[in-house]
Short mmCIF file of the C-alpha atoms (twelve columns), coordinates in Angstrom:
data_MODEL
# 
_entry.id   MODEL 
# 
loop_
_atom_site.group_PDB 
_atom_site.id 
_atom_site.type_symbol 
_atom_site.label_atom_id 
_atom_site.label_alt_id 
_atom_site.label_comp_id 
_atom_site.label_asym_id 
_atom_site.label_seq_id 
_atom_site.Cartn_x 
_atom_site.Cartn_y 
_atom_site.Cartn_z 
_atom_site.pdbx_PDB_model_num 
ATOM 1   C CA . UNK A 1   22.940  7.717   -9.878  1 
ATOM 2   C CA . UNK A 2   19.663  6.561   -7.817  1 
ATOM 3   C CA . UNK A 3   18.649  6.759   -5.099  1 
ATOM 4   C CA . UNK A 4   19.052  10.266  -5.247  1 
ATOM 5   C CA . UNK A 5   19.111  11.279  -1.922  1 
ATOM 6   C CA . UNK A 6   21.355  8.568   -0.438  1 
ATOM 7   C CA . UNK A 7   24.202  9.737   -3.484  1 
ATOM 8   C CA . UNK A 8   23.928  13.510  -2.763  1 
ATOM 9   C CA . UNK A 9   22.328  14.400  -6.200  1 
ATOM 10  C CA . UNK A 10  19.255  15.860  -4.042  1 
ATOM 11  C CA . UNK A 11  20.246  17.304  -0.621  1 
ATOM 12  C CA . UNK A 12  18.683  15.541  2.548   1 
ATOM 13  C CA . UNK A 13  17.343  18.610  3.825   1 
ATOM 14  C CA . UNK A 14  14.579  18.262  0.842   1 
ATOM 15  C CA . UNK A 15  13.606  14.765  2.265   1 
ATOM 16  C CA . UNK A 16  10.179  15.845  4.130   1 
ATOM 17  C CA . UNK A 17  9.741   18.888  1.219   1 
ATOM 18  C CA . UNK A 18  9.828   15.824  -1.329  1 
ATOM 19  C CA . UNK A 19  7.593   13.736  0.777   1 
ATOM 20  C CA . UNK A 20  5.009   16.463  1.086   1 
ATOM 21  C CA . UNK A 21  4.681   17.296  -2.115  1 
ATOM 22  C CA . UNK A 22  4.724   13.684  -3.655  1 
ATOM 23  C CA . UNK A 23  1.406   13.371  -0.644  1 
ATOM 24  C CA . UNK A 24  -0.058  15.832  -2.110  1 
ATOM 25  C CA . UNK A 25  0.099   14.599  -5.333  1 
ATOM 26  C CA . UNK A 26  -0.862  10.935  -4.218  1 
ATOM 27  C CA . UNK A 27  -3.923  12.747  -2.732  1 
ATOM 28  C CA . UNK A 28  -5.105  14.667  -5.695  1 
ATOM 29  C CA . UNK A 29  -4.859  10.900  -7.599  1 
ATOM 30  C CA . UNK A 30  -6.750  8.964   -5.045  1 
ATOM 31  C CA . UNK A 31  -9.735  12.112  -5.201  1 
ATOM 32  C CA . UNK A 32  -9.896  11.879  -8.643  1 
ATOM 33  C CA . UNK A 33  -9.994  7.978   -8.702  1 
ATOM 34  C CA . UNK A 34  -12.878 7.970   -6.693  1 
ATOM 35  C CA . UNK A 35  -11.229 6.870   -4.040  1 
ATOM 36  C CA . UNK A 36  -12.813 9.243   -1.299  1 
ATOM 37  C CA . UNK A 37  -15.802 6.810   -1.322  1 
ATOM 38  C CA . UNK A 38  -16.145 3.859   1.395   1 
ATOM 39  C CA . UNK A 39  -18.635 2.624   -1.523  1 
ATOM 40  C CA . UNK A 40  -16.047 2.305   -3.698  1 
ATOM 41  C CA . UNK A 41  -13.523 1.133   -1.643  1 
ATOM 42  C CA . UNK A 42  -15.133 -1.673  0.045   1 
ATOM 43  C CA . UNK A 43  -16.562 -2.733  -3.638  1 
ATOM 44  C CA . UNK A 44  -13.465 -4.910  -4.053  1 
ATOM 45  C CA . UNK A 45  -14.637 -6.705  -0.671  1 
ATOM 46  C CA . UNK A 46  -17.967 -7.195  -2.178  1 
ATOM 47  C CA . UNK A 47  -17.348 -7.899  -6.011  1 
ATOM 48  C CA . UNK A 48  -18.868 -5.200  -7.329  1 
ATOM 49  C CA . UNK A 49  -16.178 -2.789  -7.847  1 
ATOM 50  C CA . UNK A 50  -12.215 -3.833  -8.715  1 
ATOM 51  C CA . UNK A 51  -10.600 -0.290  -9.379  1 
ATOM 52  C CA . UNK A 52  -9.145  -0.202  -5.956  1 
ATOM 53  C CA . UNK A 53  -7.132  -3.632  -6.831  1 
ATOM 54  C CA . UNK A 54  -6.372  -2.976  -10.506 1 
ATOM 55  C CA . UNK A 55  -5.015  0.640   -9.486  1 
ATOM 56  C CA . UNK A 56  -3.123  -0.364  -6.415  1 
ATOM 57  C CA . UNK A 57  -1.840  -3.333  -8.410  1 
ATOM 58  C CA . UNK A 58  -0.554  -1.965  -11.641 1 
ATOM 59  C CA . UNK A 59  0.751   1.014   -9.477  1 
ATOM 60  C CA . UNK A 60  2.686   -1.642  -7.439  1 
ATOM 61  C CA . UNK A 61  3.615   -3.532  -10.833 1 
ATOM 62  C CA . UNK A 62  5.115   -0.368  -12.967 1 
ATOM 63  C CA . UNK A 63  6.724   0.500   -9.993  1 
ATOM 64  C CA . UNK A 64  8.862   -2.924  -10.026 1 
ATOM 65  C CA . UNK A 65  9.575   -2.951  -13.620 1 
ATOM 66  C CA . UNK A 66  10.816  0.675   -13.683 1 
ATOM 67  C CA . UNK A 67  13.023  -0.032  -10.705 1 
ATOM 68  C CA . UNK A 68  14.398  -2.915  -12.238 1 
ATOM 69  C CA . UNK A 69  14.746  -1.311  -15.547 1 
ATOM 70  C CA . UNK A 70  16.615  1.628   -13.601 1 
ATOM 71  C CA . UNK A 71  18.829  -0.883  -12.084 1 
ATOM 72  C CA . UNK A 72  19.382  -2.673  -15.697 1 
ATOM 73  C CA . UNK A 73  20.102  0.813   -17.354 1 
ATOM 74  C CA . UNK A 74  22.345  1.707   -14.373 1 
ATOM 75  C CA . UNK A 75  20.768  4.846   -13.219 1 
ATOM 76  C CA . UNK A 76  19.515  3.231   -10.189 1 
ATOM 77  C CA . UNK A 77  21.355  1.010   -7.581  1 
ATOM 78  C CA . UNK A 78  18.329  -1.342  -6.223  1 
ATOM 79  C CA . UNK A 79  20.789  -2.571  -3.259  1 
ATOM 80  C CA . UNK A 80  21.311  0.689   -2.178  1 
ATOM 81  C CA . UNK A 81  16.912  0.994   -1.764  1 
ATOM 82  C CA . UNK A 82  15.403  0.933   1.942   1 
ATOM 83  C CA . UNK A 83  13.534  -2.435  2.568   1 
ATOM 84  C CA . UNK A 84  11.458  -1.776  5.961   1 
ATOM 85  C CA . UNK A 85  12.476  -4.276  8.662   1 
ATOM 86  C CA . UNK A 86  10.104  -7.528  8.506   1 
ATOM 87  C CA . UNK A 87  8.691   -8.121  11.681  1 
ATOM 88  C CA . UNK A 88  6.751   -11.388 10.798  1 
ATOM 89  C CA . UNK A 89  3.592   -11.924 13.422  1 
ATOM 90  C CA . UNK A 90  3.424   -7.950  13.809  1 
ATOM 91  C CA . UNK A 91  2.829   -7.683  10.051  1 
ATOM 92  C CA . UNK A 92  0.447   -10.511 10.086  1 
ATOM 93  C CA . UNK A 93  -1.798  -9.479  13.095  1 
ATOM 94  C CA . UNK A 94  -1.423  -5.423  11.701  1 
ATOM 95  C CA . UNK A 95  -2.782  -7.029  8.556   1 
ATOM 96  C CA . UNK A 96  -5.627  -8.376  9.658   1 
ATOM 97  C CA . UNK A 97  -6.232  -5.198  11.881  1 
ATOM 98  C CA . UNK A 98  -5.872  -2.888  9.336   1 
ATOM 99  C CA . UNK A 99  -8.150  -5.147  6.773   1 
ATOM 100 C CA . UNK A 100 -11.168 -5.681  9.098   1 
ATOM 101 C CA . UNK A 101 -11.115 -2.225  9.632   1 
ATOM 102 C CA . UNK A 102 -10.701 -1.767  5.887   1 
ATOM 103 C CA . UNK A 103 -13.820 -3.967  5.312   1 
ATOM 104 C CA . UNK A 104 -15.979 -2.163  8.414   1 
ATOM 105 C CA . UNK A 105 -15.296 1.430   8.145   1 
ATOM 106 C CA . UNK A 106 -14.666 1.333   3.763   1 
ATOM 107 C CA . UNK A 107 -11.650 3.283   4.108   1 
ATOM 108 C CA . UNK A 108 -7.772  2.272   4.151   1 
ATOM 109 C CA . UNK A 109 -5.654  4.795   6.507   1 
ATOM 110 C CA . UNK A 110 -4.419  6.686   3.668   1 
ATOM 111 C CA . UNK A 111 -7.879  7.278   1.795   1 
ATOM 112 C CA . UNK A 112 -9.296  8.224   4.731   1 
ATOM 113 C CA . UNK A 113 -7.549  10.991  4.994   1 
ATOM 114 C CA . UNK A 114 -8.442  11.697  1.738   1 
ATOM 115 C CA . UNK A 115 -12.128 11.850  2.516   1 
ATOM 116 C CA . UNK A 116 -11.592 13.790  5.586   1 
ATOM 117 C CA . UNK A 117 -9.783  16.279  2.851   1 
ATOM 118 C CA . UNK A 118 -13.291 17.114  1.427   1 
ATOM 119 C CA . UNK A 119 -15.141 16.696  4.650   1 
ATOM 120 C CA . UNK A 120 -17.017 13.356  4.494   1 
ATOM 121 C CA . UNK A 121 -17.872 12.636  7.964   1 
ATOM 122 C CA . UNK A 122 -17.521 8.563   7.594   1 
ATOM 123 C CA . UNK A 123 -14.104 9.470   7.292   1 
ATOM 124 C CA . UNK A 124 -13.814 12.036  10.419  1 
ATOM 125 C CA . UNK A 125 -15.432 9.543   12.209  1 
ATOM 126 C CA . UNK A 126 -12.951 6.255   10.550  1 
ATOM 127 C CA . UNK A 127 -9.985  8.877   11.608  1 
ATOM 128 C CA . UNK A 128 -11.120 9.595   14.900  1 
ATOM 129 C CA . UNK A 129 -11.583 5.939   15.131  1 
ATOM 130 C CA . UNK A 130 -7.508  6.041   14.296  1 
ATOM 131 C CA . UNK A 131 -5.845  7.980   16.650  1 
ATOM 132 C CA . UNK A 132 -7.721  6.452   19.412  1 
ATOM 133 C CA . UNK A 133 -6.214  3.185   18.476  1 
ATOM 134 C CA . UNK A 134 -2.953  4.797   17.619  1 
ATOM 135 C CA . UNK A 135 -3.081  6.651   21.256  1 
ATOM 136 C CA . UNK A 136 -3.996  2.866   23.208  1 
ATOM 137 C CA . UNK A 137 -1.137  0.994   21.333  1 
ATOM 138 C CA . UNK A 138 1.483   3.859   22.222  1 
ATOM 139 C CA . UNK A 139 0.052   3.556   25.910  1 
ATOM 140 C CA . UNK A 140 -0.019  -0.252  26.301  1 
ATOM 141 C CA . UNK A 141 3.257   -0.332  23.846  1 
ATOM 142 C CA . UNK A 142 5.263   -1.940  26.908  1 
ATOM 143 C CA . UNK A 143 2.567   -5.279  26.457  1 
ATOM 144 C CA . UNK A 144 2.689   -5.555  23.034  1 
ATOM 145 C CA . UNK A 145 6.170   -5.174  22.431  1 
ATOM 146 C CA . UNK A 146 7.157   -8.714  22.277  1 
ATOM 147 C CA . UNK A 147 4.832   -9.376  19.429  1 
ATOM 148 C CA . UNK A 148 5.587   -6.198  17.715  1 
ATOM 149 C CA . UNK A 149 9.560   -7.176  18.014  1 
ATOM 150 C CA . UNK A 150 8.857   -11.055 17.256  1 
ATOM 151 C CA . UNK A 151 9.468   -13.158 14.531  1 
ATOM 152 C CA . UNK A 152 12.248  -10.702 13.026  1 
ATOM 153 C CA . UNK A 153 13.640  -11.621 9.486   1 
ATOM 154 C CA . UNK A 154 15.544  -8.473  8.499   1 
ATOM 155 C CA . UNK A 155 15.599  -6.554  5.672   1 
ATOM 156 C CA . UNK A 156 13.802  -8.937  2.856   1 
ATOM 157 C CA . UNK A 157 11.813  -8.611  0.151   1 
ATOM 158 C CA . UNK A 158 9.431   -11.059 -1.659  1 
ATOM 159 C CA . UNK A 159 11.999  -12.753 -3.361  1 
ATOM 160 C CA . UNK A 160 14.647  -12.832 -0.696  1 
ATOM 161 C CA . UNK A 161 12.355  -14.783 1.090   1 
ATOM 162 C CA . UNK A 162 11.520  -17.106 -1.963  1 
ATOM 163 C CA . UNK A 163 14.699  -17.767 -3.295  1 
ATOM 164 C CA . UNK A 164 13.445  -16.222 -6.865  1 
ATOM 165 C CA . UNK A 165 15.709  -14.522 -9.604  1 
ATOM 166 C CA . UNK A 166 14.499  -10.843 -9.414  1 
ATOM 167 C CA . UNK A 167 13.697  -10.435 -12.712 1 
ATOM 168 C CA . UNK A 168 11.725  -13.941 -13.030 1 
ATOM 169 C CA . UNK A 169 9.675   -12.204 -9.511  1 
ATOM 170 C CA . UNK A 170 8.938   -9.515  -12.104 1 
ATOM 171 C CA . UNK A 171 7.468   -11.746 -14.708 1 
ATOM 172 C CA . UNK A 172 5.314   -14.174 -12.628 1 
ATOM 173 C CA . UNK A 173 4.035   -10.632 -10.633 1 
ATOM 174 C CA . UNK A 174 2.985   -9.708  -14.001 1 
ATOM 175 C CA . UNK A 175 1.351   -13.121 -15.067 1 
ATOM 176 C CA . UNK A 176 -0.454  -12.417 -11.004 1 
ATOM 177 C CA . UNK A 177 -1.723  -9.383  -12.134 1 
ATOM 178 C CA . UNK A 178 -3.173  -10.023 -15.465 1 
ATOM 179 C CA . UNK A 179 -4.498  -13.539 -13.990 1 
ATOM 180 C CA . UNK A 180 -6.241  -11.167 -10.920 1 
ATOM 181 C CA . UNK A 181 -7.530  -8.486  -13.642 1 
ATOM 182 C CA . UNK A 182 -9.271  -11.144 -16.034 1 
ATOM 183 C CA . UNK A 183 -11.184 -12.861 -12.825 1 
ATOM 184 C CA . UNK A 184 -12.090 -9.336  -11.133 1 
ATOM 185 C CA . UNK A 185 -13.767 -8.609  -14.288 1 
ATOM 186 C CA . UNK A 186 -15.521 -11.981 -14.468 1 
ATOM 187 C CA . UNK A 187 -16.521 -11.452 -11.214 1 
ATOM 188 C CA . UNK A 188 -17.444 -7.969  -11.496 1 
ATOM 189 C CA . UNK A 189 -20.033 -8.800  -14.221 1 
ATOM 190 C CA . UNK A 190 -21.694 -11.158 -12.585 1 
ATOM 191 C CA . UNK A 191 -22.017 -9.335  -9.616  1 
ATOM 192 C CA . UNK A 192 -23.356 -6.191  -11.862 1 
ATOM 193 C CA . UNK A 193 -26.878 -7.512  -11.281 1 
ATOM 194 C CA . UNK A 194 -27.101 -7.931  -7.530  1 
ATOM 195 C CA . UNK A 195 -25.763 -5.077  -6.735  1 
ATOM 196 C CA . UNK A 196 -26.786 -2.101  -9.549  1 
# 
């Protein structure tokens, strides 16, 4: 049956009306997480605040197990799912872009938009910030090009790349997440008194 839009269940001219709508919703979440505050966000770089990891994490983790139940049940075909092209050394050094900027500025690009939503002006500023490195990459895209197109590995996933049964991936991501949420909180209470 799944992926619907692939099979012709939904038509492809709904693609962008799906993807607006499921931003909007994604929006409204991250707002009423909390997660228009740099504070907050930049907690899990500190040790004072997890929520940013456990929700991110157990969002990533029911994801998995309901596509993999899907695919069990047969109402979803997982080979027929887009994997975005690996492009190893432009993933790293976007990484480590994207996570000092994460740790500087509080905000990832997606809850920054967020906080722009309900006019924080860290968040103007942390967008503004953005496009102006957006608009020097797209200008200067002839010199980075080569790293951006090196190290290509195709269309893998996690366990592609580790040689893992699927389904055992699932279970040790589980084991990873439980594992992360028991030392977050250790470390979380400890912290409590240096930083409240």
């Amino acid at each position: 049956m799944g992926p619907l839009i692939p099979n012709g269940v939904i038509p492809a001219e709904w693609d962008s009306i799906i993807a607006i709508l499921i931003g909007i919703v994604f929006g409204f979440v991250l707002e009423s997480s909390g997660f228009s505050s740099s504070r907050k966000l930049a907690g899990v770089f500190y040790g004072y605040d997890f929520a940013v990891l456990k929700v991110f994490f157990t969002a990533a983790l029911v994801s998995l197990i309901g596509m993999y139940y899907m695919d069990y049940l047969g109402y979803v075909d997982i080979n027929q799912m887009y994997v975005h092209p690996t492009y190893l050394w432009g993933a790293i050094i976007g990484g480590v872009i994207m996570g000092l900027g994460f740790v500087t500025g509080g905000f990832c690009p997606g809850t920054s938009l967020c906080a722009v939503a309900i006019g924080k002006i860290d968040a103007i500023v942390y967008v503004v910030g953005i496009m102006i490195g957006v608009f020097i990459f797209s200008e200067l895209f002839v010199l980075f090009q080569p790293l951006y197109e090196g190290s290509f590995l195709g269309n893998i996933t996690l366990e592609d790349s580790l040689g893992v049964n699927p389904y055992w991936f699932v279970f040790i991501f589980t084991i990873i997440a439980i594992v992360s949420f028991v030392i977050s909180d250790m470390i979380r209470k400890r912290n409590k008194k240096i930083f409240y």
